[in-house]
C-alpha positions in Angstrom: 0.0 0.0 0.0 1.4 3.5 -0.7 0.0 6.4 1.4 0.6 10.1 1.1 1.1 11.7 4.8 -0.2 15.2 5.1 1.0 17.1 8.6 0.0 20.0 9.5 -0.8 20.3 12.9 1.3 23.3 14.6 4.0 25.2 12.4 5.5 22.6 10.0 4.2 21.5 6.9 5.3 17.7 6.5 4.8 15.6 3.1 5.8 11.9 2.4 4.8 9.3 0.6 5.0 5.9 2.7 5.2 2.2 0.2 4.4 -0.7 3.0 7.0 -2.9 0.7 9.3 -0.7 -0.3 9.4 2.0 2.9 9.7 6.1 2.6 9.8 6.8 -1.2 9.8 10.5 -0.8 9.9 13.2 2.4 9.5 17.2 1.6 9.5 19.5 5.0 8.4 23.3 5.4 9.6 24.8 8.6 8.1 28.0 9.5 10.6 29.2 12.3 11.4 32.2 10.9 7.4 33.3 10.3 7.0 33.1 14.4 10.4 33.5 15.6 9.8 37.5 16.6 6.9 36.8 18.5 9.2 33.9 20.1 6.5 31.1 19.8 3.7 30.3 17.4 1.1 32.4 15.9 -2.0 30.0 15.3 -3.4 32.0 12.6 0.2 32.8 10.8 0.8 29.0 11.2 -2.4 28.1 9.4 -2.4 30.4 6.6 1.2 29.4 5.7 -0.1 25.6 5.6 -2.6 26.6 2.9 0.0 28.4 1.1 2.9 25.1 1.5 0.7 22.2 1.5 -0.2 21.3 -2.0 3.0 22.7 -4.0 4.8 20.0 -1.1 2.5 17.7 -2.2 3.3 17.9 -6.3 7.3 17.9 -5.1 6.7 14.4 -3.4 4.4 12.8 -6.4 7.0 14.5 -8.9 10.2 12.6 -7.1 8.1 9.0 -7.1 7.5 10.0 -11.0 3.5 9.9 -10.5 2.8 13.6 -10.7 -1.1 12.9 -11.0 -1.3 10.4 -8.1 -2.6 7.5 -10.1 -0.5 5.4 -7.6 -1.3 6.9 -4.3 -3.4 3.9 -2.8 -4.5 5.9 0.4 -4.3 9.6 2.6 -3.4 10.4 5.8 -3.7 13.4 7.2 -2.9 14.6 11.1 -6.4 14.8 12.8 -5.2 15.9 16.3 -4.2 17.1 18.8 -2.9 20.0 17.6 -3.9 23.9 16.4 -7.6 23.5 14.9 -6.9 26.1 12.3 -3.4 24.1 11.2 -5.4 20.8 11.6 -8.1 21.5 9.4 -5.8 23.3 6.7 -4.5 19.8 6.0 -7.3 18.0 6.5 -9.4 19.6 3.6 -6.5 19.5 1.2 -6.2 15.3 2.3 -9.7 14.2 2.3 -10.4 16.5 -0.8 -7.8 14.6 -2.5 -8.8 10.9 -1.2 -12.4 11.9 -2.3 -11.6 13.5 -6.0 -8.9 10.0 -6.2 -11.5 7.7 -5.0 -9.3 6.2 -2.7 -9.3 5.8 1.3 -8.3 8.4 3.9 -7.6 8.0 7.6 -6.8 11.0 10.1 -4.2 10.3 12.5 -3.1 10.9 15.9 0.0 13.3 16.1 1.6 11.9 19.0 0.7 8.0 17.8 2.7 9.1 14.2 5.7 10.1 16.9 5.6 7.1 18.7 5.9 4.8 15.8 8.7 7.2 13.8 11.5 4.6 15.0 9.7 2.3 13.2 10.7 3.9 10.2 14.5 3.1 11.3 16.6 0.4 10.0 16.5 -1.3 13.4 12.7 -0.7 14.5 11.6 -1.8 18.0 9.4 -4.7 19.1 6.7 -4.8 21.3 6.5 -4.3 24.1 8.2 -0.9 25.3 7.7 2.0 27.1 7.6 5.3 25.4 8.7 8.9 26.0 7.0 11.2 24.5 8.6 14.6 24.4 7.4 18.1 22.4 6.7 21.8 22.7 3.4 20.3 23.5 3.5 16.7 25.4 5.5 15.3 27.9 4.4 11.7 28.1 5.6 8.3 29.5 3.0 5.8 27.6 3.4 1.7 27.7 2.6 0.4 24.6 1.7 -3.4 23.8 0.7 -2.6 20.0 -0.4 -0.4 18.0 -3.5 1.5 19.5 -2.6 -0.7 22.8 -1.8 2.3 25.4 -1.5 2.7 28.7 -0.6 6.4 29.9 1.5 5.9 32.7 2.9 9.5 33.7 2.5 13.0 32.0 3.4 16.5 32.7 1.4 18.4 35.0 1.6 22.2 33.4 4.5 22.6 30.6 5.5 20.4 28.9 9.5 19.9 28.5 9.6 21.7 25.2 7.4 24.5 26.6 9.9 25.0 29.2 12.9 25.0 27.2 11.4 27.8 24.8 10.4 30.0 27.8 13.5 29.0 29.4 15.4 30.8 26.3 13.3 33.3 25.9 14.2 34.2 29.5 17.8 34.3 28.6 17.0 36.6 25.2 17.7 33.4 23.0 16.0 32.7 19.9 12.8 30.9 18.8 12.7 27.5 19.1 14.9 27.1 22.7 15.5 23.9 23.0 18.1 23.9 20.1 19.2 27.1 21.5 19.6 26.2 24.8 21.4 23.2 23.9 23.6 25.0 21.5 24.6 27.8 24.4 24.9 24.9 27.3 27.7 23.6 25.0 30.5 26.7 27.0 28.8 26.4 30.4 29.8 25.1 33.6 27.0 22.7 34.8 28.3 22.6 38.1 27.7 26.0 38.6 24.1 25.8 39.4 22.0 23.3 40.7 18.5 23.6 39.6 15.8 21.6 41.2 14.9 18.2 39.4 10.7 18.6 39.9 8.7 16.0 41.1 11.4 13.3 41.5 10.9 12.6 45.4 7.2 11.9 45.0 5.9 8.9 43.9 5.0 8.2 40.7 5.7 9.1 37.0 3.9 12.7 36.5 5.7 15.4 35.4 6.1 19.4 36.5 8.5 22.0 34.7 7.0 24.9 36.2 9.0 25.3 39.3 12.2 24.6 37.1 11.2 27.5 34.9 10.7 29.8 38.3 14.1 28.9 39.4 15.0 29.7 36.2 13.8 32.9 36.1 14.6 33.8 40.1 18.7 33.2 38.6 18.3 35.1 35.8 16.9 38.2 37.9 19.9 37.3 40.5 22.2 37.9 37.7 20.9 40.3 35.7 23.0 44.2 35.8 20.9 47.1 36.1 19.4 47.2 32.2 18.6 43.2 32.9 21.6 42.0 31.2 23.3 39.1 32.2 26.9 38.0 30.9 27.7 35.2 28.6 29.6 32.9 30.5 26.6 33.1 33.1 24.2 32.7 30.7 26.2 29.8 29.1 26.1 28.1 33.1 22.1 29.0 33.2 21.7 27.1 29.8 23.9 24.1 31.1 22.3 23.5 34.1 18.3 24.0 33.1 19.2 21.6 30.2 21.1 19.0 33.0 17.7 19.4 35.5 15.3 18.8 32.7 17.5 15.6 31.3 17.7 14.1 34.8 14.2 14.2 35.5 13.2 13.1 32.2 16.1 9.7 32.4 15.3 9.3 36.1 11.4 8.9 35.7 12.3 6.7 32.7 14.0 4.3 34.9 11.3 4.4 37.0 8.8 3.4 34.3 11.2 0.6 33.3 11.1 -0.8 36.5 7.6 -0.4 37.2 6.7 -1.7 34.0 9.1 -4.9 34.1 10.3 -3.9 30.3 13.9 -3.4 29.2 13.2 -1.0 26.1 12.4 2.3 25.7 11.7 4.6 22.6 11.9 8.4 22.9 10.2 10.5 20.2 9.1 14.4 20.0 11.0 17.0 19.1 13.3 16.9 22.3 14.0 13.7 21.1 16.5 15.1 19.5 18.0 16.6 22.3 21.9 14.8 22.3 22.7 15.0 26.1 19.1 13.0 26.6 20.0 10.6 24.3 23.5 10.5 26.3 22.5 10.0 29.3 19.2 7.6 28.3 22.0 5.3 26.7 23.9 5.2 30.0 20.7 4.4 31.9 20.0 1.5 29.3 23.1 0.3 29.5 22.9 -0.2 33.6 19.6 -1.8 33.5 20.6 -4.4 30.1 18.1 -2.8 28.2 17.5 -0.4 24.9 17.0 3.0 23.9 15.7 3.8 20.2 15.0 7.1 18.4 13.8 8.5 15.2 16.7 10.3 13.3 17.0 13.9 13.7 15.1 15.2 11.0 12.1 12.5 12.0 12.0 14.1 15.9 10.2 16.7 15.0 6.8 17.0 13.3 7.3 15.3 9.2 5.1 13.3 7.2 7.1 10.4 7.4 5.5 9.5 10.5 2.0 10.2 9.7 2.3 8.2 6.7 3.6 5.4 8.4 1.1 5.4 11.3 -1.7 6.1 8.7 -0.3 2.8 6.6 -0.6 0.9 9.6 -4.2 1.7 10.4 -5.0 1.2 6.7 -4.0 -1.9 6.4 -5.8 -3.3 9.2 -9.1 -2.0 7.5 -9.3 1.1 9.4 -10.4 4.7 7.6 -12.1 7.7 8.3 -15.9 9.1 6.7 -16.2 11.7 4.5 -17.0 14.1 7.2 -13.8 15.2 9.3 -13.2 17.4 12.6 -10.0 18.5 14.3 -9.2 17.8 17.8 -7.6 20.4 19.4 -7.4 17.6 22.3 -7.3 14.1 21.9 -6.3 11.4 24.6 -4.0 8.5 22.8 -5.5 5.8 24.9 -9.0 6.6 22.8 -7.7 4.9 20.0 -8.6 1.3 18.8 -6.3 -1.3 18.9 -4.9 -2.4 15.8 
């Protein structure tokens, strides 16, 4: 089965074409970073209206590069229903379940953070099942056991921000640019992480919630402490800030990991979101693994964040269990993953 992936659901535009025999035949990506960077985060409506603008020239590139420029070959759609902005959403919705309908073929929408949780899949080395699975974004912060596809148990998630949330306010704090968790990482690179120690949140209670808040107080409260009188603070201590949010945020994340593993009885773990891609995580993930005789797996880079790659695959996998969606389609802004049917 060959599917064409449509994402759309926050400020990327993702476009892939997924074979089930022959694997990714074609991948296009629009980032629009530089659109919401001076507002340092994302304008919903700027985000949609660049999706309308992206989404179907993306889509000819793909069908050029697979040498079927009408889609005669395209057996099936998939399109990111949720979670995710409604106005984004529903910009790539149209534009996939026009095309399914004017093609006559199936469509199916697909869960944003299910398409993340399955992009290792699309790896040389996939994982089996069982595992437990990170889930880490601007958006989610998630530990989620899965048994299967559409088999989910949430098992921990984050309380207020999630991880990616915090590193963007977290460098916005520090006058860094838009998105921060590449920023901060990039910066935290010349600081001293023994410097500061910033609190780990939530790691003496029981249980595998999250919080970031408190970490982005601290944050904050050291900034101000370090600040001259025009709220300027010097680049080596900025540097030592940067190093030491990014250590606190990577402990908790590894530590309540661990504690998953554990509770869970399972030896491997998948991380996937965009701080996925984060390469002190991975680091210090692979050192936990390695303790406990287990294994850590991970998209590649480009794959962390939000691409049509994933939706394609996830949609393929639906599709070919005889799932697909109606004619009729709706967002969701908010969708719980342990909604979806088993596969």
């Amino acid at each position: 089965m060959r599917v064409l992936g449509i994402e759309t659901s926050c400020d990327e535009t993702g476009i892939a074409i997924y074979d089930s025999e022959h694997g990714l035949l074609a991948e296009r990506l629009y980032s629009q970073i530089s659109i919401h960077a001076e507002y340092g985060g994302v304008v919903p409506e700027l985000a949609s209206r660049d999706h309308v603008l992206k989404t179907l020239p993306l889509i000819k590139e793909v069908l050029a590069e697979t040498g079927d420029s009408q889609g005669a070959r395209i057996d099936a759609i998939a399109y990111t229903e949720g979670p995710g902005l409604v106005g984004a959403l529903m910009a790539g919705m149209s534009v996939g379940r026009s095309l399914a309908y004017a093609w006559n073929v199936p469509a199916i929408g697909v869960h944003h953070m299910e398409a993340h949780l399955l992009a290792p899949m699309l790896e040389e080395n996939p994982p089996e099942f069982p595992f437990v699975a990170l889930l880490v974004s601007g958006g989610h912060t998630q530990l989620v056991k899965v048994d299967g596809i559409g088999q989910y148990e949430l098992l921990g998630e984050s309380l207020d921000d999630a991880a990616g949330e915090a590193f963007d306010k977290a460098a916005k704090m520090l006058k860094l640019s838009y998105p921060g968790g590449p920023a901060i990482a990039e910066l935290a690179k010349a600081g001293d992480v023994k410097r500061f120690t910033f609190p780990r949140p939530m790691i003496n209670r029981p249980g595998l919630d999250f919080s970031f808040s408190g970490l982005k107080t601290h944050t904050l409260n050291t900034v101000a402490k370090f600040a001259d009188d025009n709220g300027k603070v010097d680049e080596q201590t900025k540097a030592d800030i940067a190093a030491a949010f990014q250590i606190a945020v990577v402990d908790t994340l590894v530590k309540k990991c661990k504690r998953a593993l554990e509770q869970t009885g399972l030896k491997r773990l998948i991380i996937a979101g965009g701080v996925s891609a984060n390469t002190e995580l991975r680091i210090h993930l692979h050192r936990m693994l390695d303790k406990l005789g287990g294994q850590v797996f991970y998209a590649r880079p480009e794959f962390c964040t939000d691409n049509g790659a994933m939706v394609a695959y996830a949609g393929c996998q639906r599709l070919m269990a005889g799932q697909q969606s109606e004619l009729s389609f709706a967002a969701k802004a908010r969708w719980p993953l342990t909604e979806l049917a088993a596969v």
